[in-house]
C-alpha positions in Angstrom: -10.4 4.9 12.6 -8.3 1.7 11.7 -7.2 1.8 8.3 -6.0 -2.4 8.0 -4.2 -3.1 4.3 -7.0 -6.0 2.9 -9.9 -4.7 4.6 -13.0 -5.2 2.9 -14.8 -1.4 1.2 -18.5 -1.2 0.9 -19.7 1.6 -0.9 -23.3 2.7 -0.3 -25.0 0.9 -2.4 -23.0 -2.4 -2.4 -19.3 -3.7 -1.9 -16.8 -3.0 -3.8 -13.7 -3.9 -3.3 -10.6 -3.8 -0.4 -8.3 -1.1 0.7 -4.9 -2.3 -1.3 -2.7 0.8 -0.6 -2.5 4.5 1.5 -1.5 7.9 0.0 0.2 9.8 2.7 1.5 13.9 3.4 5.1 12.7 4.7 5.4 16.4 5.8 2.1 16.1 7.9 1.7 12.5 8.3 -1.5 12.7 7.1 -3.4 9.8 4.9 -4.8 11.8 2.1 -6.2 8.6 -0.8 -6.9 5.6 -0.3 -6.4 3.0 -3.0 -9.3 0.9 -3.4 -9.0 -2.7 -5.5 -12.9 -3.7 -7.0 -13.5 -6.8 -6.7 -13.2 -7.5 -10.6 -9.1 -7.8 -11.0 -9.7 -6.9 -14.4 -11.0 -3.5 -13.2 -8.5 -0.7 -12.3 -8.0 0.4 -8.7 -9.2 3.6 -7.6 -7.5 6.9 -5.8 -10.5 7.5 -3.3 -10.1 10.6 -1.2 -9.6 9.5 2.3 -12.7 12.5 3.4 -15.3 9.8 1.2 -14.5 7.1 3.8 -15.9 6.1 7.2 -15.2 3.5 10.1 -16.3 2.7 13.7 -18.5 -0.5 15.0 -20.8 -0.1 13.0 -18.6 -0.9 10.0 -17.1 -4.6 11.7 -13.7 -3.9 10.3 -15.1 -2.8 7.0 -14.7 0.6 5.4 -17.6 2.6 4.3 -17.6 5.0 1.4 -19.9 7.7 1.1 -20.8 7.2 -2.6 -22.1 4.5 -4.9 -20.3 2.0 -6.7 -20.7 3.9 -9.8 -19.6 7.0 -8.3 -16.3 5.3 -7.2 -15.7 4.3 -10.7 -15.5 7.3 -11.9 -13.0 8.5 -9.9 -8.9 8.0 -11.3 -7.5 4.8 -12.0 -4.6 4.5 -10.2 -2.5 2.4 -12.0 -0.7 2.4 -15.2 1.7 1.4 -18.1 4.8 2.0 -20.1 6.8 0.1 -22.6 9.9 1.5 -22.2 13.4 0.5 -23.5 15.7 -0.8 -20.6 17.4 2.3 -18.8 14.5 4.9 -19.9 11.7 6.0 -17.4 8.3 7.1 -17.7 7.9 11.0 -18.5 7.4 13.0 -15.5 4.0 14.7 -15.0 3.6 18.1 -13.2 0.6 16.9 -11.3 1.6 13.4 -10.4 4.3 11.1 -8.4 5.4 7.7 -9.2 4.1 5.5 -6.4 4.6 1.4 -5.9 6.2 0.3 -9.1 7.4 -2.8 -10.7 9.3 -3.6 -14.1 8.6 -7.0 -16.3 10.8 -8.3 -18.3 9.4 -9.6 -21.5 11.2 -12.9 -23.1 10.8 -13.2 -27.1 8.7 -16.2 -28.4 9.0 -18.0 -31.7 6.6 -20.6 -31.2 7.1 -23.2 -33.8 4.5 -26.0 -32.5 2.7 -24.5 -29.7 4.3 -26.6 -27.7 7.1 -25.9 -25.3 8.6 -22.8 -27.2 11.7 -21.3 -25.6 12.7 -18.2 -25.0 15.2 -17.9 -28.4 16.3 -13.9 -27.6 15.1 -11.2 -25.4 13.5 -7.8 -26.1 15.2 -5.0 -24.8 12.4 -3.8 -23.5 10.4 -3.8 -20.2 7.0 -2.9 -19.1 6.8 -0.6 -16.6 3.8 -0.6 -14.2 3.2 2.1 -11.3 0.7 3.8 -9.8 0.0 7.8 -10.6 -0.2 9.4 -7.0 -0.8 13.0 -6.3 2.4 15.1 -6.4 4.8 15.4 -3.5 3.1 12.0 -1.8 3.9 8.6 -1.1 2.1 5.4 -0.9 2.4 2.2 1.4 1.2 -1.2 0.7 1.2 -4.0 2.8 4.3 -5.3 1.5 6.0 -2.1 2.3 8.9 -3.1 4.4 10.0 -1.8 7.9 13.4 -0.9 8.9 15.0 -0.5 12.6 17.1 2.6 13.2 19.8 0.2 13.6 19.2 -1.4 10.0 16.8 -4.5 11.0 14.3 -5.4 8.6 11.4 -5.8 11.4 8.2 -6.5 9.1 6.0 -5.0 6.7 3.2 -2.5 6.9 -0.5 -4.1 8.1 -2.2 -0.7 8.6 -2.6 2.8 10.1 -4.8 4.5 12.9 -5.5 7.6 12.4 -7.3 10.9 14.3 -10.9 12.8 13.0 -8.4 14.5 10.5 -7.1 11.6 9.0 -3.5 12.4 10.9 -2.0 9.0 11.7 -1.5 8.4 15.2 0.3 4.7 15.4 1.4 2.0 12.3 0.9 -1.3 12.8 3.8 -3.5 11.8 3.4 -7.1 11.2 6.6 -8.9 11.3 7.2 -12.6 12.3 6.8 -16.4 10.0 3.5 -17.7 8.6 2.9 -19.8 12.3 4.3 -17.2 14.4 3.1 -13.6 13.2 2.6 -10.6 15.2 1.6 -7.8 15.5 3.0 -4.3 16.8 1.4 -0.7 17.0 4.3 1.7 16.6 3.4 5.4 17.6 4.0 7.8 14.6 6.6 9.6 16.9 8.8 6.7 16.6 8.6 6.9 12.5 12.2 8.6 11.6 11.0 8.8 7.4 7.8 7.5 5.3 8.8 7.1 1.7 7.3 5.4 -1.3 7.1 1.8 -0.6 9.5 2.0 2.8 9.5 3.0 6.5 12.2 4.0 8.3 11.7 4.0 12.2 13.8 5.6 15.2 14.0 2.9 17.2 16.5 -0.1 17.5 15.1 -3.6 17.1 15.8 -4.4 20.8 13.3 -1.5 21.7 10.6 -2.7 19.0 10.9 -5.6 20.5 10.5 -4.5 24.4 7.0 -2.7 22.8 5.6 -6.1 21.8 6.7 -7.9 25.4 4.9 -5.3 27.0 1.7 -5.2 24.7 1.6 -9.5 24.9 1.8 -8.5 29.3 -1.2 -6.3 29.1 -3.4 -8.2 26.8 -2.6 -11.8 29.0 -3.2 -9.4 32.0 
């Protein structure tokens, strides 16, 4: 099965939503959650386990849950919040990781006539968003960037394809400019380290690169 970052998720009543990130065993290389995004922004994304989904033909690039839309809801948010002072850090859980995260700053309003208010002093706090992901895992998104063994940023993360045990076989990098994208299946043998956010692979840019030439000669071909 093709797990592609954006693909649409229909569960088995109606949709609900599109694959937004991957929870992966870096010891086994195996995708163990998906993150599922409802449709609703306002609603919270959901840590699906990867045994409740489904793929092949019949699915048309669209992943099929084996549970209703309510079902799914029920299941854990995956994101969440801290207002911490600058410097501090969310308490760590026993059960959980800190996955993708980002920090806001927050500027200090004294609006006065509504109207173009300025930013008079800065609170010294920030709010910390992240995702909760089961302990000792990591989690890609498609923004997660690719590096070369020879430090070359290459890309960023489009998907996975995985075995009948959810074991990833290739990743599929897509690096290039908004006209001239492409894309590049990378066997999970040439993946040096999978961490939160980043992959690492073994091979040089120059060798990424041959893999691409010869894929664009087959598929003309």
């Amino acid at each position: 099965m093709r797990l592609d970052l954006g693909s649409p998720v229909r569960c088995a009543d109606e949709a609900f939503g599109e694959l937004a990130d991957v929870v992966i065993d870096p010891t086994t290389r195996r995708v163990t959650h998906l993150v599922v995004q409802p449709d609703r922004p306002s609603e919270p994304a959901r840590l699906v386990p990867v045994e409740r989904a489904r793929g092949g033909e019949e699915a048309e690039g669209t992943i099929l849950l084996d549970a209703t839309v309510a079902e799914i809801s029920r299941l854990e948010s995956v994101r969440e919040s801290a207002y911490l002072r600058l410097g501090e850090f969310p308490v760590e859980d026993p059960r959980w990781e800190i996955g993708v995260e980002e920090m806001l700053a927050l500027p200090y309003y004294q609006d006065l006539d509504g109207i173009g208010a300025e930013p008079l002093s800065y609170d010294d706090h920030v709010v910390w968003q992240y995702d909760r992901i089961p302990k000792g895992e990591v989690e890609m998104r498609r923004a997660s960037p690719v590096t070369s063994s020879d430090g070359h940023h290459l890309g960023h993360v489009d998907g996975f394809v995985v075995d009948g045990e959810d074991h990833i076989g290739h990743l599929v990098l897509e690096h290039g400019h908004l006209w001239g994208k492409r894309e590049v299946v990378i066997p999970i043998g040439a993946v040096a380290s999978v961490e939160t956010d980043s992959v690492v692979l073994s091979l040089t840019k120059d060798a990424v690169g041959a893999l691409e030439s010869r894929r664009v000669h087959r598929w003309r071909h």
